[in-house]
Each structure stands twice: as structure tokens, then as C-alpha cells.
C-alpha positions as CSV (number, residue, x, y, z in Angstrom):
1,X,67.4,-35.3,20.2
2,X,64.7,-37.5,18.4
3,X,64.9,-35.0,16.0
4,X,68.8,-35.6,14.4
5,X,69.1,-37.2,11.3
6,X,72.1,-38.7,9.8
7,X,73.1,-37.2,6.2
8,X,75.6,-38.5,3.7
9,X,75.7,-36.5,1.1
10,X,74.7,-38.4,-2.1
11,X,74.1,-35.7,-4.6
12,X,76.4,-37.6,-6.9
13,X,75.0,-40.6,-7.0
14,X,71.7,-38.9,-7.6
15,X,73.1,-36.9,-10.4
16,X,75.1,-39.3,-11.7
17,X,77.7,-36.9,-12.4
18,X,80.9,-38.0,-12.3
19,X,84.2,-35.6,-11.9
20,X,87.1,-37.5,-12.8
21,X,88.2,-41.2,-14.1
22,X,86.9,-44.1,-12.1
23,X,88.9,-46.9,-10.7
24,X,88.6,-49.2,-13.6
25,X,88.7,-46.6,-16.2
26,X,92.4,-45.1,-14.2
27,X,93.6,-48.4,-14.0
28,X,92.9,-48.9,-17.8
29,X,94.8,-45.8,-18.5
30,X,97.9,-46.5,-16.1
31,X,98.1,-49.9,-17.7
32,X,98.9,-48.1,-21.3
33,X,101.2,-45.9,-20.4
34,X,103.5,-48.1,-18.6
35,X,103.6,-49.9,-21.9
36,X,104.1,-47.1,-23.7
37,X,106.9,-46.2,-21.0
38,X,108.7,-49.0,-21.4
39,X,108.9,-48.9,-24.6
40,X,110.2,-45.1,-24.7
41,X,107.6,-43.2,-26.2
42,X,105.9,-41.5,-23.5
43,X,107.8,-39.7,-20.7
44,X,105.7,-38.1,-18.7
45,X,101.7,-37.7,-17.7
46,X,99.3,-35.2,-15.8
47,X,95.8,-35.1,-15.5
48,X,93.8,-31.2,-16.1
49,X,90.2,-31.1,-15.1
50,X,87.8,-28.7,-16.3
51,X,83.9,-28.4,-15.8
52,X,83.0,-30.0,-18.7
53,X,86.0,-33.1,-19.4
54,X,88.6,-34.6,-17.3
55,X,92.0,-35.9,-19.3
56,X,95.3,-37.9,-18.8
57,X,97.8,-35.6,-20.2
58,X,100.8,-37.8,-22.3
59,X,104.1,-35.4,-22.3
60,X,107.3,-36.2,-24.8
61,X,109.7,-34.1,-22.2
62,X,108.0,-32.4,-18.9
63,X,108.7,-28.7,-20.0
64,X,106.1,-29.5,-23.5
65,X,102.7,-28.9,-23.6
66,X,100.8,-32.3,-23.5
67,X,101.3,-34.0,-27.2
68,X,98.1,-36.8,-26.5
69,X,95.1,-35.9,-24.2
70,X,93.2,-39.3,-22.9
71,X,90.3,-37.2,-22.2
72,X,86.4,-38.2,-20.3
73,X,83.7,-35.9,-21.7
74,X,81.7,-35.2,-18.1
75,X,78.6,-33.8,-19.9
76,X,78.1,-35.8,-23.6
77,X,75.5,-34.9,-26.1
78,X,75.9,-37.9,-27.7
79,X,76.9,-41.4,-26.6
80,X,79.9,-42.1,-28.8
81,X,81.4,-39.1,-27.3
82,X,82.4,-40.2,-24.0
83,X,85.9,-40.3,-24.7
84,X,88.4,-38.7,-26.7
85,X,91.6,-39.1,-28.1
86,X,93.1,-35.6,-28.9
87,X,96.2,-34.4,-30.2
88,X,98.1,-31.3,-29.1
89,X,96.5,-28.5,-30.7
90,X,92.8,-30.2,-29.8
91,X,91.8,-32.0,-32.4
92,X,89.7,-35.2,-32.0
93,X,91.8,-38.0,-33.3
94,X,89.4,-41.0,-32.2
95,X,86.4,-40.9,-29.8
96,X,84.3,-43.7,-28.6
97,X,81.8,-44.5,-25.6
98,X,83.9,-47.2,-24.1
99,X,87.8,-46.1,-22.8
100,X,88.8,-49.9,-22.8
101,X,87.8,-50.3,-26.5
102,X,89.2,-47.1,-27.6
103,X,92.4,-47.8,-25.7
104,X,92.8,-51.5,-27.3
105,X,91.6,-50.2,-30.4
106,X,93.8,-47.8,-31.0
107,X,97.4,-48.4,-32.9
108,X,99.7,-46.7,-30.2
109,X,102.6,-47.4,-32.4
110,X,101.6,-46.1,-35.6
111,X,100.4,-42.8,-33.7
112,X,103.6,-40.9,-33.8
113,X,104.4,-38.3,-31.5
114,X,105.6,-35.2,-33.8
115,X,108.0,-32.6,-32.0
């Protein structure tokens, strides 16, 4: 019994890999889009995970695919690509290394959702 040892696994914190949106960065995210809400230009959200980025999906209508991608970059190359803003086919509208910056940065209202 001397012998047992207690293990918690903390290969992520040794890593330092991440696999999704933190508290802070989630709560950032949440925070737009009920402004965006209640002002009628997003309807819907999801998130999509893959092994390289994580993303808040922003829906028009909930049968659509995604029209804005908030999206976390898990494995950068560089630092200013951290996080993207994408539009629907893919393409990187904005990027930045911090979400909060790149969120109050960014003119919502002047980036249309096209149909």
C-alpha cells in the first residue's frame, strides 16, 4: 500500500494545449452576440471543433451554413494568428493574437451579412 500514488492527469497543462475557448475568451464571445441578437443580425450560433482550430459558428437562419466563423487557431505558426475572423466560404477577414481586441476592434455593423 505504500506503494499508491495519486495521479491527476495534467498533460494539458504541461502541453499547454488548449482544445476549445476559455472562460474569458467564451464569455467575450457570448457578450457579442447577444448584442448582435438584439439588434437582429445574428440568429443563431454553434461551435465545430477540429484538431487544429476551434470556432463560434454565426448563422443568418439555422438551416444555412455558418456566414461568420469566430475561430481560435489551437496550433499557430505565428503569433498574430491566434484568432480569426472568417467569412463563409473561409476566407480570413481579420485575425489578431488577442480575441478581445479583435472583437472590439472590429465594425460589426459595417460587416454585412450577404445571403
Amino acid at each position: 500500500m505504500n506503494n499508491i500514488k495519486l495521479i491527476i492527469n495534467n498533460d494539458l497543462k504541461k502541453k499547454g494545449r488548449e482544445r476549445f475557448f476559455i472562460k474569458k475568451e467564451l464569455q467575450c464571445i457570448l457578450n457579442l452576440y447577444a448584442k448582435m441578437v438584439s439588434n437582429g443580425s445574428w440568429k443563431d450560433y454553434s461551435f465545430s471543433t477540429d484538431a487544429k482550430e476551434v470556432s463560434f459558428d454565426v448563422y443568418q437562419r439555422t438551416s444555412e451554413k455558418p456566414v461568420l466563423r469566430i475561430t481560435k487557431n489551437l496550433k499557430p505558426v505565428y503569433l498574430n494568428e491566434k484568432y480569426f475572423i472568417k467569412d463563409k466560404d473561409g476566407k480570413v477577414i481579420k485575425k489578431s493574437e488577442n480575441l478581445n481586441q479583435l472583437i472590439t476592434k472590429t465594425s460589426w455593423i459595417r460587416l454585412k451579412l450577404i445571403k
